[in-house]
C-alpha positions in Angstrom: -3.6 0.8 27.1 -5.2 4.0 28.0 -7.9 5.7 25.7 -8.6 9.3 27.5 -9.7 10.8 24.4 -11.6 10.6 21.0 -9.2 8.5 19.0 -9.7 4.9 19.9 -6.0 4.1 18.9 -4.3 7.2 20.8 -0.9 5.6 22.3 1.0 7.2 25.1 4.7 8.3 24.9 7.2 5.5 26.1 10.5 6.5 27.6 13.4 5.9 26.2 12.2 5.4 22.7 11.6 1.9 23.5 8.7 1.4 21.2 9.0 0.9 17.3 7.6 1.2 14.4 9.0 -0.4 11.0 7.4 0.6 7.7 7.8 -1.9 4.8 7.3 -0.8 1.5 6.9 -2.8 -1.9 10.3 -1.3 -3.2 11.2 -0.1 -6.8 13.6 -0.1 -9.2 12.6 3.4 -9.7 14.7 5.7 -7.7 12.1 8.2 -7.4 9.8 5.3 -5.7 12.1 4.7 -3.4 12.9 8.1 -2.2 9.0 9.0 -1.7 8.5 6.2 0.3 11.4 6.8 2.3 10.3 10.6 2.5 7.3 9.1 4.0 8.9 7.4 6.8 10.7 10.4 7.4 7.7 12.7 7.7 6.4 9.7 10.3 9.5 10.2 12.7 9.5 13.7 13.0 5.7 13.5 13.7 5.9 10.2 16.0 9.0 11.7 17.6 8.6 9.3 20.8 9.3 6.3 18.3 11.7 5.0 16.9 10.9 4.4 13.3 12.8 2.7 10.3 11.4 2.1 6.6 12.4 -0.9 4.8 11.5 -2.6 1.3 10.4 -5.9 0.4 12.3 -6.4 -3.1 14.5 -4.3 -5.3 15.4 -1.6 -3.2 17.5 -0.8 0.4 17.3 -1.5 3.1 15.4 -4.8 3.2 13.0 -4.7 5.9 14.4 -7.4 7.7 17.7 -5.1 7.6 15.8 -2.2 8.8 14.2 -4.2 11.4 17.8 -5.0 12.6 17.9 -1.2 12.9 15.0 -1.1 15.5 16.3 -3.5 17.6 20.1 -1.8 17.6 18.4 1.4 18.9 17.2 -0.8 21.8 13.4 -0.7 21.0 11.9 -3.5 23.0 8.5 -3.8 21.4 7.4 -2.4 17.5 5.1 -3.0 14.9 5.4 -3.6 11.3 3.0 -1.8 9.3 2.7 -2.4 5.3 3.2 0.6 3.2 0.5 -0.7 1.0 -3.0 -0.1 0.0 -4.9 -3.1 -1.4 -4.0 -6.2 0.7 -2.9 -8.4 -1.6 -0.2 -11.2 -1.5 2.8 -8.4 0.2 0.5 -7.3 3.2 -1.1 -11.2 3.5 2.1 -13.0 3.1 5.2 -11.1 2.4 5.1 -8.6 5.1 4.0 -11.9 8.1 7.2 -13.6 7.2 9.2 -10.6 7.5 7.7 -10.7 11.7 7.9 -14.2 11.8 11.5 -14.4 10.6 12.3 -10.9 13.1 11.1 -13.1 15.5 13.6 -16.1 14.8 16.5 -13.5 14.8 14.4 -11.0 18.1 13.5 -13.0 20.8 13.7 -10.2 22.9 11.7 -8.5 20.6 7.4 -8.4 20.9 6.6 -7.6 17.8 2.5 -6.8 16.2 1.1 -7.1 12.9 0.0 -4.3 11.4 -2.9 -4.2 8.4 -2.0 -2.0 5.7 -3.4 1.2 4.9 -6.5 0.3 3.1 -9.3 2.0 1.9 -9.3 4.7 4.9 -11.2 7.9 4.4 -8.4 9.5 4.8 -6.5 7.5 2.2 -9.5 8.5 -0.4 -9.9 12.2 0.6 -6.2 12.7 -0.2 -7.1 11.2 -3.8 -10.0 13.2 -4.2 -8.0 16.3 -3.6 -5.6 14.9 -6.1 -8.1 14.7 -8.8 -9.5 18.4 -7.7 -6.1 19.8 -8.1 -6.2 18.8 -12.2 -9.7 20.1 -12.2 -11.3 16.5 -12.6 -14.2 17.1 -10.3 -17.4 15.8 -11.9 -15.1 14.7 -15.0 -15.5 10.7 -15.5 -12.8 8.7 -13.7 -10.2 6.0 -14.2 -8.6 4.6 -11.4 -5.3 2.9 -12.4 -4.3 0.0 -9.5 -1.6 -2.6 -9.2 -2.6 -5.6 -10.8 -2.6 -8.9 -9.0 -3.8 -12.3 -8.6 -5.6 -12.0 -5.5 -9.2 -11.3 -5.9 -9.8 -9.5 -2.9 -6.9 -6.7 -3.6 -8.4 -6.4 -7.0 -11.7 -5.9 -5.5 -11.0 -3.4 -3.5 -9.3 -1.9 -6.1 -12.7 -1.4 -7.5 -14.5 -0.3 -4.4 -11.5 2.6 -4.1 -12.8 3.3 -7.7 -16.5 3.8 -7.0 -15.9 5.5 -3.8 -13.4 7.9 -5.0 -16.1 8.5 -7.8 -18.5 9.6 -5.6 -16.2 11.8 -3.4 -14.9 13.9 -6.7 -18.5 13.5 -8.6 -17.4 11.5 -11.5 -20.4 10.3 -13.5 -18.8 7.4 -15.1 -16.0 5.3 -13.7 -13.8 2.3 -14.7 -10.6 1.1 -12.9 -7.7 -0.5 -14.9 -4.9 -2.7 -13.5 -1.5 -2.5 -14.4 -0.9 -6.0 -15.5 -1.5 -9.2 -14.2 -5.4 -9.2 -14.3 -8.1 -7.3 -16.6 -9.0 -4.6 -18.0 -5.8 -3.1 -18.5 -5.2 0.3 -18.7 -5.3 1.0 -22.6 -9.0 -0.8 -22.5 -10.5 0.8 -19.3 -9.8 3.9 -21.1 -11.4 2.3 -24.1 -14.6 1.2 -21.8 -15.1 4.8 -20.7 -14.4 6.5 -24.4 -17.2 3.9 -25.5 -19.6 5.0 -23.0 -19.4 8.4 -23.7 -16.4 10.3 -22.0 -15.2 13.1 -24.4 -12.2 14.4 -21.3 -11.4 11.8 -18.5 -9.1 12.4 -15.4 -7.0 9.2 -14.3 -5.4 8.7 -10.5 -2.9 6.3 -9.7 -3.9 4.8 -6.6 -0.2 4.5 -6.1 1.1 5.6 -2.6 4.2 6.5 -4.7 5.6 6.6 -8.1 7.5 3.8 -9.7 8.3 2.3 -13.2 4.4 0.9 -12.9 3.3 4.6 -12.7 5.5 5.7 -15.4 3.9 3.0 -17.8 0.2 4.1 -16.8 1.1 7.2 -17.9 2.6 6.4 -20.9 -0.3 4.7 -21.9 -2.8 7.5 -20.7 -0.5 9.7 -23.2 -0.5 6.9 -26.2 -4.6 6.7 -25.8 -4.4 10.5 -26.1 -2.5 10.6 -29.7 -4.6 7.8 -30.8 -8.1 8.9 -29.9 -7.9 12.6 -29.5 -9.8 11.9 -26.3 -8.4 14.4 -23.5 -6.8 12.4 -20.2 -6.3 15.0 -17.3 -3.3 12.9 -15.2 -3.9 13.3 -11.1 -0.7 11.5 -10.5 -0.7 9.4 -7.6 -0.9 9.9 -3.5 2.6 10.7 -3.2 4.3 11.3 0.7 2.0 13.4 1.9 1.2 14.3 5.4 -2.1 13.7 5.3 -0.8 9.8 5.2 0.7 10.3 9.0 -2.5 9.7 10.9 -3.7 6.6 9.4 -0.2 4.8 9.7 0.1 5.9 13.2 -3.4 4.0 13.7 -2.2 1.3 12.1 0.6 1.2 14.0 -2.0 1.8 17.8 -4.2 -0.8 16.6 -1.3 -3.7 16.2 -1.0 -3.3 19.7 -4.6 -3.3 20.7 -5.0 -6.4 19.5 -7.7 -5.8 16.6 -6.7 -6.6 13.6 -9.4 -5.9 11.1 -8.2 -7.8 8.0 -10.9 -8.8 5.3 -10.7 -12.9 6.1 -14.1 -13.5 4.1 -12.9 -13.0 0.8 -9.1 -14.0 1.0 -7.9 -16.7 -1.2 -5.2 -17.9 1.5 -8.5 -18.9 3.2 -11.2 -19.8 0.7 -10.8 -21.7 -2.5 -11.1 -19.3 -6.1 -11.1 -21.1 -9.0 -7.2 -21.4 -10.2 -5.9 -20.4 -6.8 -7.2 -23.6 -4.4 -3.6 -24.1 -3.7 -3.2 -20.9 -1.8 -5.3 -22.2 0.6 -3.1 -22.5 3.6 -0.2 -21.6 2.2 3.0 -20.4 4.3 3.6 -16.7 4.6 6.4 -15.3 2.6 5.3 -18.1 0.0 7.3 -17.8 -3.3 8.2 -14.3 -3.7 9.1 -11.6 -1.4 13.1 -11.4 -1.4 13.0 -11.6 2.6 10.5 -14.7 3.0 12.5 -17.9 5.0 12.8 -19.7 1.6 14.8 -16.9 -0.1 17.1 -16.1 2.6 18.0 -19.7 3.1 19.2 -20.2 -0.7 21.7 -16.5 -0.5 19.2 -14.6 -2.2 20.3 -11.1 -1.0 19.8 -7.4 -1.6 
């Protein structure tokens, strides 16, 4: 691959539209979820114009990804990567999102297909939730990050590194980051930690790439703390489709090509024993809950 200029992940046109690129979000049972995140894969076609690019969902909403990768290989892409719609890479990106390649591969022979990580904790990823929480007027306002909740340790730790870094971008002098189930603090007590250290007005972000019925119940809860303490809760929504998301996919998508695939292996618990979760250690992809993993499809669980 040539790199002639600055960007170390600069692809070149293909003809033909040979080359593809197949976003896979979570999926919602929120409408509004799934539209945004289709929206995004929208705004990435018109940009990436000499791809072809389809959008797919891992549970609950259409088209399942392997469906969409079906797509691809109708419009006679040759080659594509599959790039998780995702920020912390938990179970989905780790797991859920391999299987759907391994399983395209099954069905594709013809097709070359590349892993690609998920979006991470780019700077570009943060500077779009920094302007988020500048657009409520929660610069220098202490800060509550609200994150998916899982059982991966990793994911939830970099939860809490988006947390401290997104403090210092928007000047927060306190911040706490509550999960939205599955792990601790929840939402109603990270709100709780920061009332208890002080904070008479806080400003909350989703660190959501879009909205969903998880948003929705962080905000419902920001509103309930509101009524119940009096303490003020300025809401900076979440990411949302917004342009400024374009670049760091199409990297994503460069790099899965290049070969260098930066995940975090040091800290993953499909790799290294955590108390509770020594059985993940090794575990097949698609393990145990993405509709599309191998286990699923084989028993007629369909979309």
């Amino acid at each position: 691959m040539h790199r002639s200029d600055s960007s170390p992940y600069r692809t070149r046109p293909e003809p033909a539209r040979r080359t593809g690129l197949l976003l896979v979000g979570h999926g919602s049972r929120s409408p509004a979820g799934r539209a945004e995140m289709l929206a995004l894969g929208r705004f990435v076609a018109k940009t990436a114009d000499h791809l072809a690019v389809e959008t797919g969902f891992l549970e609950f909403s259409d088209p399942p990804a392997g469906i969409a990768l079906d797509r691809l290989a109708a419009r006679g892409v040759t080659r594509a990567s599959i790039v998780p719609l995702m920020l912390n890479p938990a179970g989905h990106a780790k797991s859920d999102v391999p299987a759907v390649l391994l399983d395209g591969r099954l069905r594709h022979p013809d097709l070359d297909l590349h892993y690609g990580r998920p979006l991470g904790l780019d700077h570009s990823v943060l500077s779009l939730g920094a302007a988020r929480i500048a657009e409520v007027g929660g610069l220098g306002v202490p800060l509550l990050v609200l994150a998916r909740g899982t059982s991966d340790p990793d994911a939830n730790g970099d939860a809490c590194k988006a947390a401290r870094l997104l403090a210092e971008m928007s000047g927060a002098p306190l911040v706490e980051v509550g999960f939205s189930g599955v792990t601790w603090p929840r939402v109603p007590e990270a709100l709780d930690l920061l009332r208890r250290k002080g904070a008479h007005r806080i400003v909350c972000l989703a660190w959501f790439i879009c909205t969903g019925i998880l948003v929705d119940r962080l905000n419902d809860d920001c509103a309930q703390f509101t009524r119940s303490t009096g303490v003020d809760v300025l809401r900076a929504g979440h990411l949302g489709p917004h342009p400024d998301l374009i670049p760091v996919i199409l990297s994503r998508h460069a790099e899965a090509f290049a070969g260098d695939i930066r995940m975090n292996c040091d800290a993953c618990a499909y790799r290294k024993p955590f108390p509770g979760l020594e059985s993940r250690v090794g575990q097949p992809l698609g393990h145990g809950h993405s509709h599309l993993a191998v286990e699923h499809r084989s028993h007629g669980h369909h979309h």
